[in-house]
C-alpha positions in Angstrom: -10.2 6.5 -8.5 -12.0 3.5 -7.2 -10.4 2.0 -4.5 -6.9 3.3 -5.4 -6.3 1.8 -8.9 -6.0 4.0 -12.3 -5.9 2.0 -15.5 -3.9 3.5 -18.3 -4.6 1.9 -22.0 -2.2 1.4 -24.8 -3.8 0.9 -28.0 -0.1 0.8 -30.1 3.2 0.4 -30.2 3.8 4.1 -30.7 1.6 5.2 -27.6 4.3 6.6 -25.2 3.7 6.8 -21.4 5.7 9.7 -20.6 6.8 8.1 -17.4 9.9 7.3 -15.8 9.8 4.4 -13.5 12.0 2.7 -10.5 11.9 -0.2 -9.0 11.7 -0.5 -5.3 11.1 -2.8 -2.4 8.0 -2.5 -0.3 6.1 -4.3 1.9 6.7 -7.1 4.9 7.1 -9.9 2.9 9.4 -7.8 0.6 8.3 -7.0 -2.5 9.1 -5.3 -5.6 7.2 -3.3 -7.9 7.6 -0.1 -10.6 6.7 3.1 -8.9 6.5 6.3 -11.2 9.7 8.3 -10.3 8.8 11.5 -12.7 5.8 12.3 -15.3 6.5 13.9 -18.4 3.9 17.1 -18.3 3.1 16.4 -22.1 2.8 12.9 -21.9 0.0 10.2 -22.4 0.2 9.3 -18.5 0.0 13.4 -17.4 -3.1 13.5 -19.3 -5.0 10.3 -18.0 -3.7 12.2 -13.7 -1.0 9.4 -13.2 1.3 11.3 -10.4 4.7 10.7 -9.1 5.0 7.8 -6.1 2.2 5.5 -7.9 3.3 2.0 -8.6 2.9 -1.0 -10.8 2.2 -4.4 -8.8 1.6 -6.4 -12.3 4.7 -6.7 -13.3 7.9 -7.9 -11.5 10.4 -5.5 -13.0 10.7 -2.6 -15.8 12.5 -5.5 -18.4 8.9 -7.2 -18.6 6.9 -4.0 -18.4 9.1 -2.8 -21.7 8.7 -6.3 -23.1 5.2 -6.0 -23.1 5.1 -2.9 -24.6 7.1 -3.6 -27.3 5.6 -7.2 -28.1 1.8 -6.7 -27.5 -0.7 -8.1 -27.6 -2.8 -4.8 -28.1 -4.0 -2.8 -26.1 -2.1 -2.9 -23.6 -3.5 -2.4 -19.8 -1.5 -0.4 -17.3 -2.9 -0.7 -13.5 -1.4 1.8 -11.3 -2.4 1.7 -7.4 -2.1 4.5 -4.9 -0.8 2.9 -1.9 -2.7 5.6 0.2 -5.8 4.7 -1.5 -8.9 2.4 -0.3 -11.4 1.9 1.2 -12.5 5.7 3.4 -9.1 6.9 2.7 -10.2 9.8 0.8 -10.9 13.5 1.4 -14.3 15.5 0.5 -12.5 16.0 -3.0 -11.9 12.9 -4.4 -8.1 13.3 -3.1 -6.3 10.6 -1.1 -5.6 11.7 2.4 -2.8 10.2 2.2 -0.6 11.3 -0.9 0.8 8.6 -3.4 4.3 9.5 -2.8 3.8 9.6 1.4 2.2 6.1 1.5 5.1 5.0 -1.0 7.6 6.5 1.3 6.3 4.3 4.1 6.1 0.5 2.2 9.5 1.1 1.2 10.3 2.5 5.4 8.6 -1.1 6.3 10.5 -3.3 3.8 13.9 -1.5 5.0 12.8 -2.8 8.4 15.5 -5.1 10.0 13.6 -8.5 10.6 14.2 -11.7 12.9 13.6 -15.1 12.2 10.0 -14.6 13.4 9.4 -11.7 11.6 9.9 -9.4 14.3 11.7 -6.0 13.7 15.3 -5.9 15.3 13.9 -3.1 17.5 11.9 -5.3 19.3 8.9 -3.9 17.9 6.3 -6.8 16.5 2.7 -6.4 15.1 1.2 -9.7 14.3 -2.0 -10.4 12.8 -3.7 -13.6 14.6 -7.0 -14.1 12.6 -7.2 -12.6 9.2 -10.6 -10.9 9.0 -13.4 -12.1 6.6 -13.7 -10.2 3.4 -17.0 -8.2 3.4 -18.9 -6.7 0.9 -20.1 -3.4 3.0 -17.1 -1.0 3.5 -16.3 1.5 6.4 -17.0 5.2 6.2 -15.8 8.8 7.4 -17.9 8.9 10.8 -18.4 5.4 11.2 -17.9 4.1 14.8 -15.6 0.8 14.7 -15.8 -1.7 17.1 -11.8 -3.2 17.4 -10.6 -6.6 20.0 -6.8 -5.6 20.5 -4.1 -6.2 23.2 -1.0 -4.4 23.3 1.9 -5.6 25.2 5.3 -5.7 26.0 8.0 -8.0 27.2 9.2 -8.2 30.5 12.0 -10.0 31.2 12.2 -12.1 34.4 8.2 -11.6 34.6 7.1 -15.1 34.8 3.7 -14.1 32.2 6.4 -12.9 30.0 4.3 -10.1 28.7 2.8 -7.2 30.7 -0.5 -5.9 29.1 -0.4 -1.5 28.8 -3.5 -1.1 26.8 -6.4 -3.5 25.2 -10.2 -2.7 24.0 -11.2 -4.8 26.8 -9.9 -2.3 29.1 -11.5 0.5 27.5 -14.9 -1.2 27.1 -16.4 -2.2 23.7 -18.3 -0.1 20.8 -16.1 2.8 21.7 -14.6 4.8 18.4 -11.2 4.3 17.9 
């Protein structure tokens, strides 16, 4: 289950998942990608623990998927990610926290999203990343005390700053868990 991806191998043409898949659009940019819809309780995918709600991100649509299948090169390499999964988002027993067909449920929520020119939902709700964070080697943990710089904010109209601060880590102090 390491960090949310199974890996599902076809060694032949007459392997058979046992799946049934959908596509659907997730994410902010939109994207799509194959998400199982139903597992066949006898099939090759039941026995390798593929659940309902994972999806497919190598593949732009079930047409190529099947191609692949049914063309080869074999074997054949299936990554399926758990949306929920990553990073310390797992329980005691090896379990997301978050189940597979939850975290689905919310990536297609956010690409449903009604968005402005700016990227902005039409509710006038905005989250915007400023700096991207540098990829690190060493991961968080369950108990680990985070240290986050955030400002949140809302428009005023007629305010001549535009934006009136209601909460930011400055505020609070620093080295506090969030």
């Amino acid at each position: 289950y390491g960090m949310g991806i199974q890996t599902l191998r076809l060694n032949s043409p007459q392997d058979r998942l046992g799946l049934e898949l959908t596509e659907v659009q997730i994410g902010n940019p939109q994207r799509t990608v194959l998400a199982v819809k139903s597992v066949d309780p006898f099939g090759m995918a039941a026995k390798q623990s593929i659940e309902k709600g994972l999806v497919i991100e190598d593949y732009p649509n079930a047409t190529a998927l099947i191609g692949r299948i049914r063309s080869g090169p074999y074997p054949v390499d299936i990554n399926f990610k758990n949306l929920g999964g990553g990073g310390d988002a797992y329980g005691d027993l090896g379990k997301t926290i978050v189940s597979q067909e939850d975290a689905l449920k919310l990536a297609e929520r956010i690409a449903g999203e009604d968005r402005t020119s700016d990227g902005s939902n039409s509710s006038g709700y905005d989250i915007r990343t400023l700096r991207k964070p540098n990829l690190c080697s060493v991961t968080s943990r369950r108990g680990d005390v985070m240290e986050i710089q955030y400002i949140a904010s809302y428009y005023v109209e007629g305010n001549k700053d535009g934006a009136k601060v209601y909460d930011s880590s400055a505020q609070r102090g620093t080295g506090l868990p969030y």
